[in-house]
KOLMI-647264 format. One record per residue (C-alpha): residue in three letters; z, y, x. Coordinates in steps of 0.05 Angstrom, whole numbers, plus 5000, padded with zeros to 4 digits. Last residue first. Example, Ala and Ser with C-alpha at 12.3 -4.5 7.8 and 13.67 -1.06 7.14 Angstrom:
% residues 2
SER514349795273/ALA515649105246/
***
This chain:
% residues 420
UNK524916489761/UNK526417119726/UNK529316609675/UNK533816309720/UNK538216979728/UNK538317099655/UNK541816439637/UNK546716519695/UNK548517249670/UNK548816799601/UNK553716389628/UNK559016819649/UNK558017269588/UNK561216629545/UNK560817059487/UNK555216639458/UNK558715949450/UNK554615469422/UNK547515789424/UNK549715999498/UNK551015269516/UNK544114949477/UNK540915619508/UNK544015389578/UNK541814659577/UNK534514929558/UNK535015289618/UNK537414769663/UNK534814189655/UNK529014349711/UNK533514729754/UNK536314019787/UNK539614319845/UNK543813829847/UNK550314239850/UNK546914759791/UNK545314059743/UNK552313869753/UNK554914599733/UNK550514489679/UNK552713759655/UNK560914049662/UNK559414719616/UNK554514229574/UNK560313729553/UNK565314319549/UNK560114669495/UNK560614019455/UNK554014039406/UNK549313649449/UNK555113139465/UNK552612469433/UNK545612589474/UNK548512749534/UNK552212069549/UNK546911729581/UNK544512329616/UNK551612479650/UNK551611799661/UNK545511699709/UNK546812459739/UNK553912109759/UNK550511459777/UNK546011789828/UNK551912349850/UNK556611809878/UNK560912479914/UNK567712229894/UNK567912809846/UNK561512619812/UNK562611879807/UNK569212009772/UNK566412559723/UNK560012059702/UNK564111489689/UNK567811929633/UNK562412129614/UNK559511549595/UNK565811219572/UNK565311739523/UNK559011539501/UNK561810949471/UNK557210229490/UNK555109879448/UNK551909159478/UNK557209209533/UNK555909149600/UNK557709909609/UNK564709729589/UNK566009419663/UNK565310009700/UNK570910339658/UNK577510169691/UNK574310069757/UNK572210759755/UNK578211029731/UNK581410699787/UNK577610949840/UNK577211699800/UNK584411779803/UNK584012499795/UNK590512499756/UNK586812789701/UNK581712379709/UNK587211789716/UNK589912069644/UNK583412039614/UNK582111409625/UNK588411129599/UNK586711529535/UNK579911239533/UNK582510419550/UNK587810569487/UNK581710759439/UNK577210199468/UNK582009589459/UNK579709089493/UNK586208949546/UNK589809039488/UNK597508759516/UNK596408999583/UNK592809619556/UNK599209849519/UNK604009719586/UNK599010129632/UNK599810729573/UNK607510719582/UNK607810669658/UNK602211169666/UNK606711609615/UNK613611519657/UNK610311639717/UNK606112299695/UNK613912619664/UNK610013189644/UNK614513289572/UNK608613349531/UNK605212809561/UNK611012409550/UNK609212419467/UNK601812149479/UNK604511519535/UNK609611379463/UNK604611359416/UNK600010849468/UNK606910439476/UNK607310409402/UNK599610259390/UNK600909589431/UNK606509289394/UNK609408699446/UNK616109009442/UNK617209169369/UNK624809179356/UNK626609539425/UNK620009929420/UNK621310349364/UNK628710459386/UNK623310879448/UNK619311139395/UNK626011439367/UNK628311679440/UNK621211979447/UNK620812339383/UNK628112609400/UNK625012899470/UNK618213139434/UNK621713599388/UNK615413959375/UNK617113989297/UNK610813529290/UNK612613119346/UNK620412979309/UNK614812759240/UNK610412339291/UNK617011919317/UNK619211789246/UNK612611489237/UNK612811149304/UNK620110829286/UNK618010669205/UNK613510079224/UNK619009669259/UNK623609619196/UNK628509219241/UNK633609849233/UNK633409729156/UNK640310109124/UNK639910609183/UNK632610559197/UNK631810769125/UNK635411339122/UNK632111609181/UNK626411549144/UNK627611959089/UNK631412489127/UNK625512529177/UNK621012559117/UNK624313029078/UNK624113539137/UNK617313489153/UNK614613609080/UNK608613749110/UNK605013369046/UNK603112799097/UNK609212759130/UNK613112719054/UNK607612239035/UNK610211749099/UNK616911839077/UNK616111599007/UNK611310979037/UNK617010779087/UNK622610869021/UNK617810388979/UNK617209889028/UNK624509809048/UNK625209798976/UNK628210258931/UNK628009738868/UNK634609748846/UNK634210508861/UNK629510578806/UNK622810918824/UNK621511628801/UNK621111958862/UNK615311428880/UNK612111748819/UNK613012508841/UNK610312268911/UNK604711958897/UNK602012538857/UNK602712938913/UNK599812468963/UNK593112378923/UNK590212058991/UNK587811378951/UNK593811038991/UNK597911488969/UNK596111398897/UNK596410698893/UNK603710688924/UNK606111278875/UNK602310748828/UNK605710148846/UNK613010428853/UNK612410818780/UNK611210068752/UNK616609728786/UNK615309008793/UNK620808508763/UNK615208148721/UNK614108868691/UNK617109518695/UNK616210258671/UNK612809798613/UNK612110228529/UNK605610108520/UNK603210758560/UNK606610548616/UNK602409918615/UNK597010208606/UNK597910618667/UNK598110158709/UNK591609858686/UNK588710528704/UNK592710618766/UNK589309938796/UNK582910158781/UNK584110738824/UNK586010388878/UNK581909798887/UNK584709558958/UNK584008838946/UNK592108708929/UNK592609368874/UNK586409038848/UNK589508378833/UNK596408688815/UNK593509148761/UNK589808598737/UNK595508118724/UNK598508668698/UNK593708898639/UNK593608118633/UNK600907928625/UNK601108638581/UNK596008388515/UNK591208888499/UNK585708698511/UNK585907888502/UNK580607458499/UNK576108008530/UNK581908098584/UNK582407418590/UNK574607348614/UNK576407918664/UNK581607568698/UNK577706948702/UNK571407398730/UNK576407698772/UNK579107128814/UNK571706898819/UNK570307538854/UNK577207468897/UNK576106798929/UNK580906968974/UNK584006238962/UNK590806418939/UNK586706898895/UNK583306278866/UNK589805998843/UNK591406668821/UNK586306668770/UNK586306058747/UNK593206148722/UNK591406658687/UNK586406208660/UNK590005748637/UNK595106298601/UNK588506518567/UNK587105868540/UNK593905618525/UNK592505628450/UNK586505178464/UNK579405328430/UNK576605418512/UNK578704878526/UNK584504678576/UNK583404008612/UNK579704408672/UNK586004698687/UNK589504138697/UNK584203798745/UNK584204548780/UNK592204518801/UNK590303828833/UNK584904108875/UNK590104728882/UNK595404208924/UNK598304828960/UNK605204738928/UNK605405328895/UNK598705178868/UNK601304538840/UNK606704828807/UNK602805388775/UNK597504688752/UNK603804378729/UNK605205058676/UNK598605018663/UNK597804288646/UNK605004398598/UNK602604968564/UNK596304468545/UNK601004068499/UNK595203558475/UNK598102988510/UNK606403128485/UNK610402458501/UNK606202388567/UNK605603028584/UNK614203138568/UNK615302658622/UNK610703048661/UNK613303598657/UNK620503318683/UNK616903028737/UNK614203758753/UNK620404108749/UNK623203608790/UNK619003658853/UNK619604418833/UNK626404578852/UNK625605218869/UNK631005598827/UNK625905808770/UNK621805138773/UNK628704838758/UNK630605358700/UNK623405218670/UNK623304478677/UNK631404498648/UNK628604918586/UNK622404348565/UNK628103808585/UNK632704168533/UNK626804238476/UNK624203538488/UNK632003208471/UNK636302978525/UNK637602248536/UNK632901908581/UNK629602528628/UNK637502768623/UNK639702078653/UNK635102108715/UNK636602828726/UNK643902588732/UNK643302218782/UNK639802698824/UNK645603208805/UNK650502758825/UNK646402708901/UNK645803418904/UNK652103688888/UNK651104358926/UNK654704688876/UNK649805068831/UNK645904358837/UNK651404048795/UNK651504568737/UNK644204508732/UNK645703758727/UNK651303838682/UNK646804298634/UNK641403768634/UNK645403258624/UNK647003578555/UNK654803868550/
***
């Protein structure tokens, strides 16, 4: 047996201090082709402070082996030193065998860095070196898979099926694209490849994004069995609790969509959106307390967040808490932008507590988002008639009436002011 194979043998059982001994005798003894093998098996298990002394050992007796820069420049990038990963890199020309494998290796170094146009120049330079070769066909796959490129991702993807690859560097091919494709919105032809994916590589991931396409297809059944199934092998999998959640709302089971939203929460307490889901679902079971609880909770935690502040708003209007709507929204209209809902929001509260300045002041700030919401105009009229502001009126009504002409209500109203 080589030192290398005892000292492999010795870090399989925790023999640390052997096995550093015996590193020290395999660098001395064994031949170039068994210290080239025990760098790759000890970069494979982690080790790589002695994957990269064993490299270098071989540098030294092998200066124009470039395989051996890029395999120390991968080390060096996994061990965030990428200034020293790029001095390797830089000693591979062009003419060198280990070209494309260089830059490869360039490429992810400057991924690690989010610089992702640089990343693909490299990436693209190998595929012009080499078309057709699968490292690269993946390598780009990946990259544009990670930056949101869908559809360029699925044709690279697909090359690699077509060569002969349902799997490649221990990724599942069928995986990626039903993951591509959902997240393009082609939902049915995300499904039949995530369908397809091995069950050695059924993924926490993988079984989330299934049951996600199942909700989006209406396949409501699917999904709850789908993700059910996955809470039960993954009940930390936080994301697939409001999901689950929205498939029981769907099927109006809002009790069972509360209890699961509710699970949701005991892995995910500080998660905002969750408490926001759940204040939704309790609306349609009219327990107010329990949903004012729920929806103070998600602005505690996003104080700024505009979509959470608007449904807590619009719970105290319809609570006609107008005091503490008002101080809920009063400080929005500092803002730079500021959403016209908030407008009329404002405006509502400082109507019914009888502020009618600031009401008429908001009711014209928000009017021109809502020329083309006949509820908007129902409430701006009805203002307009309190103040006796007849001015606004008619051409408030014709906007109305051109909206919603059966509304005979109105359009008595309409024809009343224009004998006037």
């Amino acid at each position: 047996m080589t030192y290398s194979e005892q000292m492999l043998d010795q870090l399989q059982a925790g023999e640390l201090t052997n096995a550093k001994r015996t590193f020290r005798q395999a660098l001395d003894h064994d031949s170039d082709d068994m210290l080239f093998s025990l760098a790759e098996e000890l970069y494979g298990l982690g080790f790589l402070r002695q994957a990269r002394r064993t490299y270098l050992t071989l540098l030294q007796r092998y200066p124009d082996e470039d395989e051996l820069r890029t395999n120390l420049a991968t080390i060096a990038i996994d061990e965030g030193h990428n200034d020293e990963a790029l001095s390797y890199l830089a000693q591979v020309k062009p003419d060198s065998p280990a070209y494309l494998e260089s830059l490869l290796v360039a490429a992810d170094l400057y991924q690690t860095e989010e610089e992702f146009e640089v990343t693909e120049q490299k990436l693209k330079e190998a595929e012009q070196l080499a078309p057709d070769e699968p490292a690269v066909q993946f390598a780009l796959a990946e990259f544009y898979y990670l930056v949101g490129r869908f559809d360029d991702a699925i044709d690279y993807y697909f090359r690699l099926i077509k060569n002969g690859y349902t799997e490649f560097a221990k990724v599942d091919i069928a995986g990626r694209l039903g993951m591509c494709y959902a997240q393009s919105g082609q939902f049915k032809q995300a499904l039949g490849y995530l369908k397809q994916v091995k069950p050695d590589y059924q993924t926490s991931d993988i079984r989330f994004q299934t049951g996600m396409t199942q909700l989006h297809l209406d396949q409501v059944d699917a999904a709850i069995k789908t993700l059910e199934d996955l809470i039960k092998d993954d009940d930390q999998y936080a994301s697939a609790y409001p999901v689950l959640a929205q498939a029981f709302s769907k099927q109006r089971n809002y009790p069972q969509a509360l209890r699961t939203i509710q699970e949701g929460l005991a892995v995910d307490q500080y998660n905002e959106q969750l408490y926001s889901q759940a204040a939704a679902i309790v609306s349609h079971l009219g327990n107010h307390q329990l949903m004012e609880k729920y929806l103070k909770k998600a602005h505690e935690l996003a104080p700024d967040n505009l979509t959470i502040i608007l449904q807590y708003s619009n719970f105290l209007l319809h609570q006609h808490d107008d005091q503490a709507n008002i101080k809920l929204l009063a400080p929005l209209i500092k803002e730079d932008e500021v959403d016209p809902q908030v407008y009329w929001n404002l405006a509502r509260s400082y109507q019914r507590t009888e502020q009618f300045d600031l009401a008429g002041k908001y009711f014209r700030a928000a009017a021109p988002s809502y020329q083309d919401d006949p509820t908007f105009l129902k409430e701006l009229i009805d203002f307009d008639r309190e103040m006796g502001n007849t001015q606004d009126l008619l051409p408030e009504l014709r906007r109305y009436l051109a909206l919603v002409p059966t509304d005979t209500a109105m359009q008595d109203l309409l024809d009343e002011y224009e004998e006037y």
